[in-house]
RODO-2510 file (C-alpha; in nm, 4 decimals, decimal comma):
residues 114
     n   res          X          Y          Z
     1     x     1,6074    -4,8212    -0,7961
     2     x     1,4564    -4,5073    -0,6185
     3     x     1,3599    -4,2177    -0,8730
     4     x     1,4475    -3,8984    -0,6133
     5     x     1,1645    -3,5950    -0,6590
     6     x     1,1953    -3,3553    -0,8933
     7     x     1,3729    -3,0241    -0,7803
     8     x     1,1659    -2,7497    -0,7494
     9     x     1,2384    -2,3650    -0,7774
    10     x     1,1563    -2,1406    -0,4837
    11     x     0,8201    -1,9591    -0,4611
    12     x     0,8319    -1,7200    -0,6670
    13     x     0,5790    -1,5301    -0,4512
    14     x     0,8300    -1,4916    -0,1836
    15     x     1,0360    -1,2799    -0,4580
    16     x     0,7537    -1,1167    -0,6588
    17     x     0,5893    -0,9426    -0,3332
    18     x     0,7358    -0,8406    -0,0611
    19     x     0,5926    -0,4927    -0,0016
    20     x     0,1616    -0,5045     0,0516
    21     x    -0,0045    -0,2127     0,0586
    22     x    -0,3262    -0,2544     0,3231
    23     x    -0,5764     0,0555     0,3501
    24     x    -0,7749     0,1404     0,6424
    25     x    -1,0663     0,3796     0,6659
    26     x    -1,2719     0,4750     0,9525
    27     x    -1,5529     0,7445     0,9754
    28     x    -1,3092     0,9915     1,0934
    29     x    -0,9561     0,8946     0,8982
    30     x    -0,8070     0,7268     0,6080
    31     x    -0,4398     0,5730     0,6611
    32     x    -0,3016     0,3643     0,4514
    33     x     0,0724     0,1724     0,5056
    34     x     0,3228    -0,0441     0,3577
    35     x     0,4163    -0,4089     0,5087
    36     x     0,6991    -0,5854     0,4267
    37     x     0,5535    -0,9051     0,4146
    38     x     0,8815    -1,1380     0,5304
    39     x     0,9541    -0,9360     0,8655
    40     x     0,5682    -0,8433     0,9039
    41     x     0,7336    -0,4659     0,9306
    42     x     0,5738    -0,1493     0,8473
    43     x     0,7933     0,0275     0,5424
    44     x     0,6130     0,3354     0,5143
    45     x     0,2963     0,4873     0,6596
    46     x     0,0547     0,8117     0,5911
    47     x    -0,2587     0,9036     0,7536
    48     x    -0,4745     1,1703     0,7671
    49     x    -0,4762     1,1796     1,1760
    50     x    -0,0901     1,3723     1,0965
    51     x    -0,1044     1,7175     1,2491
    52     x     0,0739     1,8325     0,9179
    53     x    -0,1446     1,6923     0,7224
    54     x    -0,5001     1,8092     0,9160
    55     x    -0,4031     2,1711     0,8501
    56     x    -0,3924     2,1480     0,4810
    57     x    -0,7282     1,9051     0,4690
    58     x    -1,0798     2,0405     0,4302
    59     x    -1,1845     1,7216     0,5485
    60     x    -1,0057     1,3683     0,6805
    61     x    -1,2113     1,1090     0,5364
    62     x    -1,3478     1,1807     0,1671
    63     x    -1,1990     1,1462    -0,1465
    64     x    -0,9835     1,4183    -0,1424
    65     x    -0,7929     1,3318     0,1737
    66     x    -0,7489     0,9399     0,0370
    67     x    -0,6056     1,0577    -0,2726
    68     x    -0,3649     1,3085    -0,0667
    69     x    -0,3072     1,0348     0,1521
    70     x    -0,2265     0,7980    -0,1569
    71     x     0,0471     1,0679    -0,2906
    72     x     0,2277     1,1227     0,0283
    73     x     0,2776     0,7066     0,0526
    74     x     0,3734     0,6950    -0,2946
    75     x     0,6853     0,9992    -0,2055
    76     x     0,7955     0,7929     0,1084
    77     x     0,7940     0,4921    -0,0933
    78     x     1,0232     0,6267    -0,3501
    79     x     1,2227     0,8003    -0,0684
    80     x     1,2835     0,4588     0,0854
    81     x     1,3578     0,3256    -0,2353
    82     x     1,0783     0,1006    -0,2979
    83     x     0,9599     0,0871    -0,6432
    84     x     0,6881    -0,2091    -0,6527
    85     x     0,3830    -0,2891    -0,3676
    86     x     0,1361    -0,5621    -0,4257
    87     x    -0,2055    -0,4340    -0,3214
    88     x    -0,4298    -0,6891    -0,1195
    89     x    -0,7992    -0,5764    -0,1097
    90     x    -1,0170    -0,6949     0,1979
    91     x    -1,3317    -0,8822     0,1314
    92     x    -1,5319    -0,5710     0,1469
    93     x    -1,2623    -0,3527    -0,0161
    94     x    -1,4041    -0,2614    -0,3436
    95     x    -1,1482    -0,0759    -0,6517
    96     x    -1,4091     0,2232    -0,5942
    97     x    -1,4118     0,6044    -0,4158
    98     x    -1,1591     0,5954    -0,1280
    99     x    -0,9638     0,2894    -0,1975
   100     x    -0,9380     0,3817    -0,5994
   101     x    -0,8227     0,7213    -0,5025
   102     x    -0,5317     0,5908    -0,2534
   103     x    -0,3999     0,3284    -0,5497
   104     x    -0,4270     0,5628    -0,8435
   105     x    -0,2804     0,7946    -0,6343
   106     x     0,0579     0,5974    -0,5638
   107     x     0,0662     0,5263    -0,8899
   108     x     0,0835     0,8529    -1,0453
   109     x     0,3584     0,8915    -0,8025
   110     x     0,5792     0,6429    -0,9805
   111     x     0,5342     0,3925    -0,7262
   112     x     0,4425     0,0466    -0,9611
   113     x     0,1501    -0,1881    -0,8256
   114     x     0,1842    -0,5727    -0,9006
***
């Protein structure tokens, strides 16, 4: 008599998060986008290199400009109708300065982080 395996649910990853939020920050910019992690497509994007945005900065790379940068994704989100992105922090990524400003950001958009 063969016992078959036992049937097991789909990963629940695959369900949970689908959208990742990945940051990037240079010396000159900050941009942060979106990924829809099944298709490897890009959902939504901001960056501070926009020539709409650039005229309302003081600067493109401090605080100020990752948090505006932060609130601008969060609206295009919710424009696209995406309520929920999983953030994914590099190695040297810490929840500090720019990168704390671009997720607190998003979320006092509306936008909820898993």
């Amino acid at each position: 008599m063969v016992i078959p395996p036992p049937v097991r649910p789909a990963r629940i990853i695959d369900y949970l998060k689908p959208y990742v939020l990945r940051m990037n920050f240079s010396n000159r910019y900050v941009s942060a986008q979106v990924i829809h992690a099944p298709t490897a497509t890009v959902a939504a994007s901001a960056s501070s290199q926009e020539k709409l945005l650039r005229v309302s900065m003081e600067s493109t790379r401090d605080v100020a400009a990752a948090a505006k940068i932060g609130k601008l994704l969060g609206e295009r989100l919710l424009l696209k109708g995406i309520p929920a992105v999983s953030v994914v922090l590099d190695r040297e990524q810490k929840y500090h300065g720019k990168v704390k400003a671009v997720i607190d950001s998003v979320r006092d958009v509306g936008v909820k982080l898993l």
